[in-house]
C-alpha positions in Angstrom: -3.7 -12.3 12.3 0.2 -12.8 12.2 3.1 -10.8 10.6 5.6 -13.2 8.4 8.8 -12.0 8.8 12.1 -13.3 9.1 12.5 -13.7 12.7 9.2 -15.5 13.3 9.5 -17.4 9.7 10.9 -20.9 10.7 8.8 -21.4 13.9 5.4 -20.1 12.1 6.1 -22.4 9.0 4.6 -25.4 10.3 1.6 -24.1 11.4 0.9 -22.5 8.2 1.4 -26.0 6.9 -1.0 -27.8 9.2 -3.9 -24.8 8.4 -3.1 -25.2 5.1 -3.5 -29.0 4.8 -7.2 -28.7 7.0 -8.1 -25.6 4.4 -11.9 -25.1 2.5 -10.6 -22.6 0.3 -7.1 -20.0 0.3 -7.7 -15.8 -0.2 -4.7 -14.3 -1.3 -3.9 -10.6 -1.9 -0.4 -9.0 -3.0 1.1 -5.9 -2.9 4.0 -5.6 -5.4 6.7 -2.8 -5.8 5.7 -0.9 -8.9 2.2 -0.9 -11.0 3.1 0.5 -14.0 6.2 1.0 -15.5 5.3 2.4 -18.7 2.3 4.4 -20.0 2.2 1.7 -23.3 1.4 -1.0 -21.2 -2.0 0.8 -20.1 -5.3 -1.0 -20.1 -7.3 -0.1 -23.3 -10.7 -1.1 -24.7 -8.9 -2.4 -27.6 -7.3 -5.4 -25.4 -8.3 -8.7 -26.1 -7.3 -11.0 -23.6 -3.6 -12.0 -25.6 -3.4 -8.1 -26.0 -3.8 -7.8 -22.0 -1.4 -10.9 -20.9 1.4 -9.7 -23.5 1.1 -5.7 -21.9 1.1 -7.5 -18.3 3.9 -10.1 -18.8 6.4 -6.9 -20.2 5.0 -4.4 -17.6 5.9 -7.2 -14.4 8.9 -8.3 -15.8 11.2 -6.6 -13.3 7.9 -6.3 -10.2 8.4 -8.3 -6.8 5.6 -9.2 -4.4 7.0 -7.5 -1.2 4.1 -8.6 0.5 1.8 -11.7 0.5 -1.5 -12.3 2.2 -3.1 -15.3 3.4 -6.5 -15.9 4.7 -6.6 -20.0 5.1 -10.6 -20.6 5.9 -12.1 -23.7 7.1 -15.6 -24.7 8.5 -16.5 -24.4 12.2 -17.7 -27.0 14.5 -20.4 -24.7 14.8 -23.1 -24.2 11.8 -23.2 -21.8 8.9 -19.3 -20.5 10.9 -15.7 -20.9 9.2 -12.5 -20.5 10.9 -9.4 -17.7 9.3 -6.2 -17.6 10.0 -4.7 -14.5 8.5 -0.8 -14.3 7.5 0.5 -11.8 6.4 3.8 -12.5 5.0 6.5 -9.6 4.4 9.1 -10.4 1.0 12.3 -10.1 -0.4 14.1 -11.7 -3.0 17.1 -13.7 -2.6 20.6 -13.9 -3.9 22.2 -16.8 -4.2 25.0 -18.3 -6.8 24.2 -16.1 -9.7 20.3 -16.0 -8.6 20.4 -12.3 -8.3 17.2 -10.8 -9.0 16.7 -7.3 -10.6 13.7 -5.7 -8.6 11.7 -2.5 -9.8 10.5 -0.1 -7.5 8.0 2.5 -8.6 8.0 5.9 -6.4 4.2 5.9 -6.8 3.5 2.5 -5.6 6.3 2.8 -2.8 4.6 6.5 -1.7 1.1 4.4 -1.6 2.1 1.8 0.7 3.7 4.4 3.3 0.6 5.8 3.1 -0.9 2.9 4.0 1.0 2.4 6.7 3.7 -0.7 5.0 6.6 -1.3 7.3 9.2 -1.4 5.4 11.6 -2.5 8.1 10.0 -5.9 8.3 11.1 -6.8 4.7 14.2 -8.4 5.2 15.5 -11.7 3.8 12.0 -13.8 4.0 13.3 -15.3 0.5 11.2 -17.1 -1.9 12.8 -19.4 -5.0 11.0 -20.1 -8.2 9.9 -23.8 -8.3 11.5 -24.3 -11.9 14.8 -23.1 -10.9 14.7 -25.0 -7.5 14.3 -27.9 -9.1 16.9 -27.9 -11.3 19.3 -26.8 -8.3 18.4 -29.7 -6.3 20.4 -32.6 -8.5 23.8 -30.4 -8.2 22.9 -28.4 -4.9 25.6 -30.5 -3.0 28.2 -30.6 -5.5 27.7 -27.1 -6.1 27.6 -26.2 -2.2 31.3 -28.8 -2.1 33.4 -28.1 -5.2 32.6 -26.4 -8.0 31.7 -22.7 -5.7 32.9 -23.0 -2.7 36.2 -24.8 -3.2 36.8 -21.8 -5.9 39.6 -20.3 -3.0 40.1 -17.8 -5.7 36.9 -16.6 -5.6 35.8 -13.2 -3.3 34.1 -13.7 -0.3 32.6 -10.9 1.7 34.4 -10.3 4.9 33.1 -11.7 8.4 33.0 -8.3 10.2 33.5 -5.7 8.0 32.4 -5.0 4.4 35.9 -5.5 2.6 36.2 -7.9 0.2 37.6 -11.7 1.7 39.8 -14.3 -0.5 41.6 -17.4 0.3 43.5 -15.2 2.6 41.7 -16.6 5.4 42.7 -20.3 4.6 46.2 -19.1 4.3 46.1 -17.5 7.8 44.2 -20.1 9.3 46.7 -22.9 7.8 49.7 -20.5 9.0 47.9 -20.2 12.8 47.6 -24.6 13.1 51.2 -24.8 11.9 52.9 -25.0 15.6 49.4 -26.1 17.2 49.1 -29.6 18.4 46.3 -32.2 17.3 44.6 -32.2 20.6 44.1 -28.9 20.6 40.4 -28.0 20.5 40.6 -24.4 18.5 43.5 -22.1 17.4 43.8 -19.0 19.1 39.8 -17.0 20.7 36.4 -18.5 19.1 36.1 -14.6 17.9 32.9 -12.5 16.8 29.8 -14.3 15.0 28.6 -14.2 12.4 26.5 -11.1 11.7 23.0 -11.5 10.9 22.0 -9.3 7.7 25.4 -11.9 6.4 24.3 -14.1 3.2 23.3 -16.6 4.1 25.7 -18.9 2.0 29.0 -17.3 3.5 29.4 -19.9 6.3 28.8 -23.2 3.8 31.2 -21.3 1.4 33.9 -20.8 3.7 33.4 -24.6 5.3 34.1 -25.9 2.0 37.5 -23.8 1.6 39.0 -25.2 4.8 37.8 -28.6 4.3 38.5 -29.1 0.3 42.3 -27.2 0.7 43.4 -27.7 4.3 43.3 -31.7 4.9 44.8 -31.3 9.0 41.8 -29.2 10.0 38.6 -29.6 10.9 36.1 -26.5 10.7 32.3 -26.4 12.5 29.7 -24.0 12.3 28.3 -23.4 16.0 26.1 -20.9 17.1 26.6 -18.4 14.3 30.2 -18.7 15.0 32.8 -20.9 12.5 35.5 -23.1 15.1 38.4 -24.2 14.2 40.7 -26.7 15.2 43.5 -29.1 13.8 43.2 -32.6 13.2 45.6 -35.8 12.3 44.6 -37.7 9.1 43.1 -40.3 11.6 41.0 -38.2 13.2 40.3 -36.9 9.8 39.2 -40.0 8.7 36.7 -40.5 11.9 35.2 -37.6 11.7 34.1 -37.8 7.9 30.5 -39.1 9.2 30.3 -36.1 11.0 31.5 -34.1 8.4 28.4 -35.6 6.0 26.0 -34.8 9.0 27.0 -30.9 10.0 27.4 -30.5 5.6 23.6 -32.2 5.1 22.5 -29.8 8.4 24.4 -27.0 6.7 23.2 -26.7 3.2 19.3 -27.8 4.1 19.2 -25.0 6.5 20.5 -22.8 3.3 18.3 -24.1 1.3 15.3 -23.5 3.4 16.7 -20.1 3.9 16.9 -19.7 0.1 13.2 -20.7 -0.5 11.3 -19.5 2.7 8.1 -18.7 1.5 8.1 -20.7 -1.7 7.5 -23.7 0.5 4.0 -22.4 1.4 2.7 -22.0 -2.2 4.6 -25.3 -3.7 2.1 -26.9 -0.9 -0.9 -25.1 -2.0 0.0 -26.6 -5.5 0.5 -29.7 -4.5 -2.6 -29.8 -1.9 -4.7 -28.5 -5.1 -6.5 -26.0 -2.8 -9.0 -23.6 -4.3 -7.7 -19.8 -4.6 -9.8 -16.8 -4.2 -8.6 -13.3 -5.6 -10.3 -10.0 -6.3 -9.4 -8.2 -9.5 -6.6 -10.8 -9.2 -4.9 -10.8 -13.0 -1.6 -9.4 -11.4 -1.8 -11.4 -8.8 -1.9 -14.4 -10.2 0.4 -13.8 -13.0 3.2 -12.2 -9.7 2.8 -15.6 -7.7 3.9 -17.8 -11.2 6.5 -15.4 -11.4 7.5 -15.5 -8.4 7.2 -18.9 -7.1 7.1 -21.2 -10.1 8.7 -19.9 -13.5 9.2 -17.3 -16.0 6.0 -16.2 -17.2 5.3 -17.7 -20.3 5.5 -15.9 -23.8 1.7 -16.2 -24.8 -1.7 -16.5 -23.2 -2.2 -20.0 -24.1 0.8 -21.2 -22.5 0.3 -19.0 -19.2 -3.4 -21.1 -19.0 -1.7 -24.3 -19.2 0.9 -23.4 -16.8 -0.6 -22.3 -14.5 -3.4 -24.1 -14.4 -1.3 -26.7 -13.7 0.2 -25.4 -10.6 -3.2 -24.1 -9.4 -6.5 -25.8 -10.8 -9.3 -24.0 -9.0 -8.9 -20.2 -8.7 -12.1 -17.8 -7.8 -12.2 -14.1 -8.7 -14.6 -12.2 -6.4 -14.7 -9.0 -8.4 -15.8 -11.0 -11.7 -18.4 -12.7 -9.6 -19.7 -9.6 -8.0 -20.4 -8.4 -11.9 -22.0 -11.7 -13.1 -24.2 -11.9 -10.3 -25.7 -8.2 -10.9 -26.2 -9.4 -14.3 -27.7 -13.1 -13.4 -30.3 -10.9 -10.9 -30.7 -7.4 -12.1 -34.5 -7.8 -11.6 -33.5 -8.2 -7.6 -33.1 -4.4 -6.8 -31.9 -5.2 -3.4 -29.1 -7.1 -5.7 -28.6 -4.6 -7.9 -28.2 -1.9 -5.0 -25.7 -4.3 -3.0 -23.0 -4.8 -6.4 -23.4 -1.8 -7.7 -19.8 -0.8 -6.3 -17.5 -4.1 -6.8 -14.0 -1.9 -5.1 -13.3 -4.5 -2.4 -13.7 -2.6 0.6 -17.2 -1.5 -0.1 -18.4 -4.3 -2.2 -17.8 -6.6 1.3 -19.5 -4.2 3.5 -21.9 -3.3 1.4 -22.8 -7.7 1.2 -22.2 -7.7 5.2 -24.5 -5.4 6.0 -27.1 -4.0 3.3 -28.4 -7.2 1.6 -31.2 -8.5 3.6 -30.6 -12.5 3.1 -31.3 -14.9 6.0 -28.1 -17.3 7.2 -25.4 -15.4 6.1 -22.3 -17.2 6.9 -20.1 -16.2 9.8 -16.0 -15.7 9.3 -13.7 -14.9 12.0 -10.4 -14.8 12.6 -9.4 -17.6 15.1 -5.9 -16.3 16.2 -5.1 -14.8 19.4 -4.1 -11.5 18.2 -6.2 -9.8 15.9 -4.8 -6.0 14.8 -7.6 -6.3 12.5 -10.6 -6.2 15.2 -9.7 -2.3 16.3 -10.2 -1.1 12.6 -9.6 -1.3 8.7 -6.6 -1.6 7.5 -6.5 -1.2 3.6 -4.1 -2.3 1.4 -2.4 -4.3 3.9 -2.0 -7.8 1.5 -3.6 -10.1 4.8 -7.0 -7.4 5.5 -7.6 -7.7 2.1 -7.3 -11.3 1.5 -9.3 -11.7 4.7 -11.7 -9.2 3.1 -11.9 -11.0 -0.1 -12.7 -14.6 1.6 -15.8 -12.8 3.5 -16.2 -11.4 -0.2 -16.6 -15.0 -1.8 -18.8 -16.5 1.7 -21.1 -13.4 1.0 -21.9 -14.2 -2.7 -21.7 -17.8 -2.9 -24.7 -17.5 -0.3 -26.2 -15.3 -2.3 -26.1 -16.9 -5.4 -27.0 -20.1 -3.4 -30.6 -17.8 -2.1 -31.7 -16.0 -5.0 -31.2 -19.4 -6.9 -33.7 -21.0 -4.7 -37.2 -21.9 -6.2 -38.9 -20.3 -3.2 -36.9 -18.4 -0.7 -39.0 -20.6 2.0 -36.2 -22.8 1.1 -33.6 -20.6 2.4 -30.5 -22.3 4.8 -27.3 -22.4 5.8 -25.2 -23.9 3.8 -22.7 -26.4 4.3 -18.6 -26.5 2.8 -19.2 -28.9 -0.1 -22.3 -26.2 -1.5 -20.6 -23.1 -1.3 -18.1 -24.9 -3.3 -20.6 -26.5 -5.7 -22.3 -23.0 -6.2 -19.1 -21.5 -7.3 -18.1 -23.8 -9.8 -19.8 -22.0 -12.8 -16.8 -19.3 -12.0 -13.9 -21.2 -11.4 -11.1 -20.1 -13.8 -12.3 -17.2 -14.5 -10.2 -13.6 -13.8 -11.8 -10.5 -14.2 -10.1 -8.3 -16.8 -11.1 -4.7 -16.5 -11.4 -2.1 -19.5 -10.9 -4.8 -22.4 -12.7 -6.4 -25.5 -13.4 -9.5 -22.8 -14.7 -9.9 -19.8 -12.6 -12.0 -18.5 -9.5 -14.8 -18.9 -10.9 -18.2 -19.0 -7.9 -20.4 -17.4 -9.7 -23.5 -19.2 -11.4 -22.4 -22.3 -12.0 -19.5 -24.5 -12.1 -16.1 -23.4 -15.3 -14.7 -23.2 -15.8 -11.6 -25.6 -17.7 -8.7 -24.4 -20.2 -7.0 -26.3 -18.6 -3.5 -27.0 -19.9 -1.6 -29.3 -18.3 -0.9 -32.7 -14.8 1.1 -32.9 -14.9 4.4 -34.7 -12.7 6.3 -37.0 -11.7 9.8 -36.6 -10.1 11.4 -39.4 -8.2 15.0 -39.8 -10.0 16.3 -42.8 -8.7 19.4 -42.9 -5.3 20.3 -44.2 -4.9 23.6 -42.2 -5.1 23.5 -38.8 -4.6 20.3 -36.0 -5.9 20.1 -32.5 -2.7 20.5 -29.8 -1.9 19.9 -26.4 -3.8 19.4 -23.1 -6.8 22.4 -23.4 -8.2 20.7 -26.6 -7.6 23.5 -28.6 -6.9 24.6 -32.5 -4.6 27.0 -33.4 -4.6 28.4 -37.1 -2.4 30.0 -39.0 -3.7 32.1 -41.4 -6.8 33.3 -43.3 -7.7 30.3 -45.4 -7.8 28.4 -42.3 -10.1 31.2 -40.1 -12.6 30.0 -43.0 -12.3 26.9 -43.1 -13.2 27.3 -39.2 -16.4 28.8 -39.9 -17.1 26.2 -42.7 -16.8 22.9 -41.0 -18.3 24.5 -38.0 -21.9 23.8 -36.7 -21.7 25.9 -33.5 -24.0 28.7 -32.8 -21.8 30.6 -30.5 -19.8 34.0 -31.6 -15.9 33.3 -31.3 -13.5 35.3 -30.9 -9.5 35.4 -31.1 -7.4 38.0 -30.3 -3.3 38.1 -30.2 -3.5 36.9 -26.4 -6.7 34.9 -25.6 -9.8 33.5 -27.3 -13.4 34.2 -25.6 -16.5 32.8 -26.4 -20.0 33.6 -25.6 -23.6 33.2 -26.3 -25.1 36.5 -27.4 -27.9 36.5 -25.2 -25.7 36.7 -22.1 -24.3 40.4 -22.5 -21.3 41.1 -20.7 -19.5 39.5 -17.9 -16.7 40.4 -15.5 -15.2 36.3 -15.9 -11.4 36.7 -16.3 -9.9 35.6 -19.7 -9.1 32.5 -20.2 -5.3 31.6 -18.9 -4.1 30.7 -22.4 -1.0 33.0 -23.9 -1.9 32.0 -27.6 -4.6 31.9 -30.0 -6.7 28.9 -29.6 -10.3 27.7 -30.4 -11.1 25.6 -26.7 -13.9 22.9 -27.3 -17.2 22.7 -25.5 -20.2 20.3 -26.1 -20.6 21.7 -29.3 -17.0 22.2 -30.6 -15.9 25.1 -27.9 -15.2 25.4 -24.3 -17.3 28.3 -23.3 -15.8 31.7 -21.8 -17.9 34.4 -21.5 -15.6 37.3 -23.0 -14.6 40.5 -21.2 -16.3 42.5 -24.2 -14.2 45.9 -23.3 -11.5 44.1 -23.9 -12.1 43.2 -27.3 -13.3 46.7 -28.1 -9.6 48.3 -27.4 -8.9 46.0 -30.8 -12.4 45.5 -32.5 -14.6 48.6 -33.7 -17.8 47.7 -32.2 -20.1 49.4 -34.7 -17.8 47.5 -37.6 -19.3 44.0 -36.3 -22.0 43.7 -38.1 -19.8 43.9 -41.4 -18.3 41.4 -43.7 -15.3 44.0 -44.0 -13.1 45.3 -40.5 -11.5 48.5 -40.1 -8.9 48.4 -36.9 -9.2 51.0 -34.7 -5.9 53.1 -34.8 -4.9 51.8 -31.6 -5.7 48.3 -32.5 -3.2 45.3 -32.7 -5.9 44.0 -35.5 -5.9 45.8 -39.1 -7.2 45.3 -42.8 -7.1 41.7 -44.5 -4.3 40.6 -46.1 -1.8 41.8 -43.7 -3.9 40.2 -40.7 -6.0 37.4 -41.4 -9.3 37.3 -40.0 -13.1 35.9 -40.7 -15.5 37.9 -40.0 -18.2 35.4 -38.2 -21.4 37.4 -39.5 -23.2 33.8 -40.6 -25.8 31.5 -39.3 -22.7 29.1 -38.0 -21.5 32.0 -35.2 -24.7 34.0 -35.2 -22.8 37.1 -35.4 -20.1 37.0 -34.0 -16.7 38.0 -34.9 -13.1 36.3 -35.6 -9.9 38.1 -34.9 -7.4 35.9 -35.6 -3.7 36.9 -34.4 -0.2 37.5 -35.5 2.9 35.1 -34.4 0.9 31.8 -33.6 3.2 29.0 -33.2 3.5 25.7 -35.4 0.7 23.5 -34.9 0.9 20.2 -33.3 0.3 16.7 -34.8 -2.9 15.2 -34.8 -2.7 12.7 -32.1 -4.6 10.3 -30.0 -4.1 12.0 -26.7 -5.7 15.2 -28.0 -8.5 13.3 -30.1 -9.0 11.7 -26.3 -9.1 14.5 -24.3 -11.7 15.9 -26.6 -14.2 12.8 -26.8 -13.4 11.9 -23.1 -16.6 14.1 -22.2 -18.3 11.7 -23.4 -17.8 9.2 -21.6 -14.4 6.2 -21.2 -13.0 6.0 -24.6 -9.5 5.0 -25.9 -7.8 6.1 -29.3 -4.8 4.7 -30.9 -3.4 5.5 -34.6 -4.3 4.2 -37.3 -3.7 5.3 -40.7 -2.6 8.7 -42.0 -5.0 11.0 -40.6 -7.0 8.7 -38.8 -7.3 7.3 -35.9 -9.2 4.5 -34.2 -11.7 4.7 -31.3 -13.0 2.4 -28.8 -15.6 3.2 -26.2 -17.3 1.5 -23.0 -20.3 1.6 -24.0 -23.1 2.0 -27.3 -24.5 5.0 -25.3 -21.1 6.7 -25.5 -20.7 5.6 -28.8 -23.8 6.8 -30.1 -23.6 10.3 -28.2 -20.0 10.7 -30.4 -21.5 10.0 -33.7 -24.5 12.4 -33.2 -23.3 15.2 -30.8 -19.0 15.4 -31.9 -18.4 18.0 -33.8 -15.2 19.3 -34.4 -13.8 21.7 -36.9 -11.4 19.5 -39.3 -12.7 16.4 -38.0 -15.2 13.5 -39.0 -16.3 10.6 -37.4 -17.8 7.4 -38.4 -18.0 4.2 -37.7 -15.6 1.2 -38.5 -16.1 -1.5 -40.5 -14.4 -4.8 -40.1 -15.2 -5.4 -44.1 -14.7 -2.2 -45.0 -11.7 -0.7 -43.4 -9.9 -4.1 -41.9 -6.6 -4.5 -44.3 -6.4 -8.3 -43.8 -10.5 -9.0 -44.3 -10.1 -6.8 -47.5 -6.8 -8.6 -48.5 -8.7 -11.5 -48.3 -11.6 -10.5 -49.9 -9.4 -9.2 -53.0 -7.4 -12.3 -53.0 -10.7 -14.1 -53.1 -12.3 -11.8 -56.1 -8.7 -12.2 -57.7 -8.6 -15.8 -57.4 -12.2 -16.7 -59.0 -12.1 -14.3 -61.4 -9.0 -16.3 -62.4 -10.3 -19.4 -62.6 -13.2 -17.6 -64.2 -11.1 -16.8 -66.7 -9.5 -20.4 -67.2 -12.4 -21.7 -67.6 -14.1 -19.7 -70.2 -10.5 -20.2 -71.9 -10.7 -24.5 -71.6 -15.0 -23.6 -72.7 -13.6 -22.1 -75.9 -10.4 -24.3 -76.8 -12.6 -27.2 -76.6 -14.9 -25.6 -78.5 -12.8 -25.0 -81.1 -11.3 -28.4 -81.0 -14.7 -29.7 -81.6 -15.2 -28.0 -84.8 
């Protein structure tokens, strides 16, 4: 295993290159510099696979890949063995002409990678170019690199050894020092200080090109980070201009390489057509185009063909993991083994708990290995080496359990593990969605979710608020509407501070109050959260033997007196089994019914996602039909119903349709009883 960096960029380079050309297959893992930048780009059951590209594309716009993992795998001499070399290449973007790129960092994902143990001092200037706009540098690059930028005299340079801003001054004073030297002179005054390293990298091509292109009588070199020099006659001018062309050609390729660093390695995966394998890998995917060969495009369709293109044959270990539970759910010991499909454990898990014969054998082949003396998570070359084992591990276990008889069993060779695979090339695991994946060269498989719901705010009164999934009301007509729409069995109470409720068998209990300040109604599993009340408490504002009644009298020093001024329900009916309803004075305005409180109070359920709808309603999605059925029989909520959606029925456009339809024949209905009876008539 190797760290990329700067330093050791240019000498590791071609031996990336020659692993790369001998390579099986390519793992690749990322970690990038922000995850999400805001909460309407979050994953949702709604998503189709459009819906998920569009939120990704917006959400990455501004996110760099600060660090790149490579684990380049090939087949051993030896049998059922493959060869890694794991890089593990550290990122920064470049700037460069007016290439300046905007980078988001996310405190989150910065704070996550510390804790991971990311060295943040080894990202510096290992550069990487887009393809697209590479290419369309390349036919100007020189006449940029001579005229049009770096003869611009006028134009600011940054300063050699400080950080104050540089002009043509320095030709001037140059040209002013060479004024009394002689030709044969080899420099004009001391060499002085090099060039410092953390420099850009296109300050010593820039200020080449200003002293050649405004001072014909000198000649200036670039030598050992240091910029010499001297004066020349027109002759000697003219003698050295095939010299010139060399050092200028040396010059501006080694800026150029500089400016593209680890482009180079991807533009030769494209170009070798090597097969990719990812885990969970949407991001990734969609951060290397990005990153390496253009703007993302604006729509799913486009973003297939692109990068299909670039990349034909990409492998998604995660997605495989689920298909091949599905393929062998009858296998137990399959079942077991994929049941967790989180990198880490899904590869240990296929290492070392599924009892198949010739598993395959990958190991890295470089001298050093950090990655022998332990894990190291979320590090982007552990877990690209991780997901390689990954796809070894289930390609041989697809290729065993697809045997006829497992008597059959072998070790297979490089051409069958990729031949087994093939049924899941293209395809990218998308996670909490309407699909089950992005299909790079066809149609996005749908997955079968169950229905969406509707929730609708029935009641005028009162609205569920904030995080404790409450409802406040505010004022007698709402108490009873409470105790109408409810179907709970359990007594509540309110009083001016807390709400309590309790099952009557239970008695009394010493639980505190709960920590609201206002008067709420909590949800548990059947409408309420449950909280056994301190019951000498309420008795300071509830006469005890007045419980029983339809009709309250307040104890004198009770905050809670006679209906109208106070409104309260008494709870003496089947729906509270006798208990009692206090309500209090001073509640605050309700909230809006919203979709964050409508999800806080079906999450219990199980995973669910709500989004608006319509006035008062609100649409639901769910993971699965046992959620889904669990909310339409078990949900009850004061104020609230729920039911299912229907595509016919509730869709605007399917019914638009539909109308136009009924419209549109009834129409020509209508003509042609009209033509029926004109002819008619004629005839007579």
């Amino acid at each position: 295993m190797v760290d990329v960096t700067k330093e050791n960029f240019a000498a590791l380079l071609p031996h990336i290159e020659a692993d790369l050309r001998s390579a099986l297959f390519v793992a690749i893992d990322t970690e990038f510099t922000s995850l999400l930048t805001n909460t309407r780009y979050s994953n949702e059951w709604f998503d189709s696979g459009s819906d998920r590209y569009r939120k990704l594309r917006n959400n990455l716009t501004n996110v760099a890949i600060c660090q790149l993992g490579l684990a380049i795998c090939k087949p051993s001499a030896r049998s059922n063995e493959y060869e890694c070399r794991v890089y593990n290449i550290f990122l920064q973007p470049p700037h460069f002409l007016d290439h300046d790129v905007l980078m988001l960092c996310q405190a989150s994902s910065l704070s996550f990678l510390a804790a991971h143990e990311f060295d943040f001092n080894k990202v510096r200037l290992l550069s990487w170019y887009q393809q697209e706009n590479f290419a369309a540098l390349l036919p100007h690059i020189e006449a940029d690199l001579r005229s049009a930028l770096f003869v611009a005299i006028d134009t600011e340079f940054t300063s050699l050894l400080t950080n104050t801003r540089y002009s043509n001054e320095l030709v001037l004073r140059v040209s002013a020092a060479c004024k009394d030297s002689e030709p044969h002179d080899r420099g004009v005054g001391h060499e002085g200080a090099p060039l410092p390293e953390h420099q850009d990298r296109t300050l010593a091509p820039s200020l080449l090109a200003a002293l050649h292109n405004t001072t014909p009588d000198l000649h200036a070199q670039l030598r050992h980070q240091r910029i010499i020099v001297r004066k020349v006659t027109a002759e000697e001018r003219t003698q050295l201009a095939d010299r010139i062309s060399h050092d200028w050609q040396e010059l501006t390729d080694d800026t150029l390489q500089w400016l593209t660093g680890c482009s180079h390695i991807m533009w030769l995966m494209a170009s070798l057509r090597l097969p990719v394998v990812v885990h969970n890998g949407i991001i990734d995917i969609m951060l290397i185009y990005q990153q390496f060969f253009g703007p993302l495009p604006a729509t799913l369709p486009a973003f297939k063909k692109a990068f299909h293109s670039e990349l034909p044959c990409v492998f998604d270990t995660k997605l495989m993991a689920y298909q091949l539970k599905r393929i062998y759910k009858e296998e137990v010991p399959v079942s077991e083994c994929l049941s967790n499909t989180t990198l880490a454990p899904l590869t240990a898990a296929l290492q070392e708990q599924l009892p198949v014969l010739f598993k395959p054998n990958l190991s890295i082949t470089q001298p050093y290995n950090k990655y022998s003396g332990g894990e190291r998570p979320h590090e982007a070359g552990y877990d690209a080496y991780l997901t390689a084992a990954c796809c070894l591990h289930l390609a041989h276990l697809h290729f065993t359990y697809d045997l006829p008889q497992r008597s059959l069993c072998r070790a297979m060779d490089a051409r069958e593990l990729l031949c087994q695979l093939k049924n899941f090339a293209n395809k990218i695991n998308i996670s909490r969605a309407a699909v089950f994946y992005v299909n790079l060269t066809g149609k996005d498989r749908t997955a079968p979710r169950p229905p969406w719901l509707i929730v609708e705010n029935t009641n005028r009164f009162f609205s569920f608020r904030g995080s404790e999934n409450n409802v406040d009301v505010n004022d007698n007509i709402a108490a009873r509407e409470i105790k109408t729409h409810s179907s709970s069995s359990m007594p509540v109470y309110f009083d001016p501070q807390v709400l309590h409720a309790r099952e009557p068998q239970t008695g009394v209990s010493n639980e505190q109050p709960h920590p609201s300040t206002r008067s709420i109604w909590t949800i548990d599993n059947n409408g309420f959260v449950i909280k056994q009340p301190d019951t000498s408490y309420l008795s300071q504002h509830c006469n005890t033997n007045e419980k029983r009644s339809n009709n309250l009298t307040a104890d004198s020093n009770s905050n809670v007196q006679k209906e109208p001024k106070l409104p309260f329900v008494s709870a003496n009916s089947k729906d509270f089994s006798g208990g009692l309803v206090c309500h209090a004075q001073n509640v605050k305005p309700l909230e809006k019914f919203s979709p964050e409180t409508v999800s806080l109070l079906l999450s219990r359920f199980g995973s669910v996602d709500v989004r608006s709808w319509r006035r008062n309603k609100l649409l639901v999605a769910v993971a699965s039909y046992d959620t889904h059925d669990q909310i339409l029989t078990s949900f009850r909520a004061p104020g609230l119903r729920v039911y299912p959606y229907s595509a016919l029925k509730h869709s605007a456009l399917v019914r638009g349709v539909l109308w136009t339809g009924l419209l549109a024949s009834g129409g020509l209905g209508a003509f042609l009883l009209y033509s029926a009876v004109t002819e008619s008539g004629t005839r007579r």
